[in-house]
N, C-alpha and C positions, 0 to 999 in steps of 0.2 A: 565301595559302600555295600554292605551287607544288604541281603533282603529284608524285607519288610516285616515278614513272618518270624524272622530271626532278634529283630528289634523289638518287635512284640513282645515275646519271650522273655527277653532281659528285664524288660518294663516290669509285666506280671511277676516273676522272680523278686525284682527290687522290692515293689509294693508288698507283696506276701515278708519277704525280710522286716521291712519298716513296721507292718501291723503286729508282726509277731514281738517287736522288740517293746513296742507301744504296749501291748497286753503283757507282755513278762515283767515291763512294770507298774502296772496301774492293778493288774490284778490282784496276787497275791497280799492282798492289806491286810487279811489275816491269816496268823501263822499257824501253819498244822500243830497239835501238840501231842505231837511225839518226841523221847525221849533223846534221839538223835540229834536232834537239830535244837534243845535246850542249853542253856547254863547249867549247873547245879545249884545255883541259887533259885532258877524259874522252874525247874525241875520239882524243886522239894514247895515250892510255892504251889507248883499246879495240884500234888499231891493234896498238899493241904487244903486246897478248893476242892477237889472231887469227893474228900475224906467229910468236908461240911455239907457239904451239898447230898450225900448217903446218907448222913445223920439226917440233915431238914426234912431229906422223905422217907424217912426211918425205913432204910432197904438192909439197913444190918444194926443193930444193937452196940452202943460204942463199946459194949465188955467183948462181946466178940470182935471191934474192930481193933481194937486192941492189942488184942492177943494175936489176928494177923498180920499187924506191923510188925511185932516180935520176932516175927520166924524170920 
């Protein structure tokens, strides 16, 4: 029979395993948006959300936003 000290150890180990597996899925509910980890459907989606959301607080003029899609 192993020491006491030695069984401890495995315990705290398991427990830190089990919380971290708990939070790896309950956390993440929302998903980073970046360009990596999209579709190219959700991709050109997000574009189009950030692209309305520049016009709604007019931080660029859409003849200039425009002509930046272009290039």
């Amino acid at each position: 029979m192993p020491p006491k000290k030695n069984r401890l150890n495995v315990y705290i180990l398991l427990l830190a395993v089990i919380v971290a597996a708990i939070a790896a899925y309950y956390l993440p509910a929302k998903r980073p948006q970046n360009a990596s980890m999209m579709s190219p459907k959700e991709y050109i989606e997000l574009v189009q959300r950030k692209r309305a959301q520049r016009q709604q607080y007019g931080a660029m003029p859409s003849s200039a936003e425009d002509a930046a899609g272009k290039r």
